[in-house]
C-alpha positions in Angstrom: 26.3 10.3 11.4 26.0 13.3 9.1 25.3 10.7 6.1 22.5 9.4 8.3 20.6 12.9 9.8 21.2 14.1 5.9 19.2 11.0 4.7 16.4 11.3 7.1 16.1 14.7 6.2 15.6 14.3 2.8 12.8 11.5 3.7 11.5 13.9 5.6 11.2 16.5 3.3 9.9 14.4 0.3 7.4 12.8 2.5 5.8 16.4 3.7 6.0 17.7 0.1 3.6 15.2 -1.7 0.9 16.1 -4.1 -2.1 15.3 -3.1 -3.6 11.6 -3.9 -7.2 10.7 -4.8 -8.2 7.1 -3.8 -9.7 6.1 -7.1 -11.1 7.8 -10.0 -14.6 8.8 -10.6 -15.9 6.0 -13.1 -14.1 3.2 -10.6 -16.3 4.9 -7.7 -19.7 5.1 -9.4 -19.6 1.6 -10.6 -18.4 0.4 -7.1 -21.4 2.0 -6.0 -23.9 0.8 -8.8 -22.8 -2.5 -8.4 -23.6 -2.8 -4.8 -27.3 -1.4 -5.1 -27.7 -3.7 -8.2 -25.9 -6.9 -6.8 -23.5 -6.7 -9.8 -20.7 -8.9 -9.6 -18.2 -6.4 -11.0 -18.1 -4.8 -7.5 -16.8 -8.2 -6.0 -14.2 -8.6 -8.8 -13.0 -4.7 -8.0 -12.6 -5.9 -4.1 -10.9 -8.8 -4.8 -8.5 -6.7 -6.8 -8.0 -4.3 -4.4 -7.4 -6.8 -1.5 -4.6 -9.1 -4.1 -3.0 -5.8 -4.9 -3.0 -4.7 -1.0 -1.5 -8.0 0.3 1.4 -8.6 -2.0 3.5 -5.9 -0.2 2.6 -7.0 3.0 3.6 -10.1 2.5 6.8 -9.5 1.0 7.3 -6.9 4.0 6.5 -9.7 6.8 8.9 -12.2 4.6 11.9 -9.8 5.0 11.0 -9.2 8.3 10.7 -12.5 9.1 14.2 -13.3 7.7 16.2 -10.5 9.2 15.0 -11.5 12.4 15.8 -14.8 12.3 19.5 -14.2 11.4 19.8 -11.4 13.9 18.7 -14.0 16.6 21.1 -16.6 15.4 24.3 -14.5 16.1 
């Protein structure tokens, strides 16, 4: 139980004691925005990027979950 509270706490901690993150950097967000006033298609390529890179942990999330459920309802 004390292994348990000790690792929590140390979650805890790391996860209120993060630097600070910036969602992209300032070349990415001025061609994200000249693209989309010029109809560029670079602007489309950087969305599909960002959507591929945000699904691939989801779906490896959902798989797991998906599996660990299924045993824990077989027993």
């Amino acid at each position: 139980m004390k292994k348990m509270f000790a690792i929590l706490l140390l979650i805890f901690l790391c996860a209120s004691f993060r630097p600070t993150a910036y969602a992209q950097c300032a070349m990415c967000t001025a061609n994200a925005e000249m693209g989309v006033k010029n109809g560029n298609t670079q602007t489309k390529g950087l969305n599909s990027g960002v959507i591929y890179l945000l699904a691939i942990p989801f779906l490896l999330v959902s798989t797991v979950g998906v599996v660990w459920y299924r045993n824990y309802r077989a027993k």
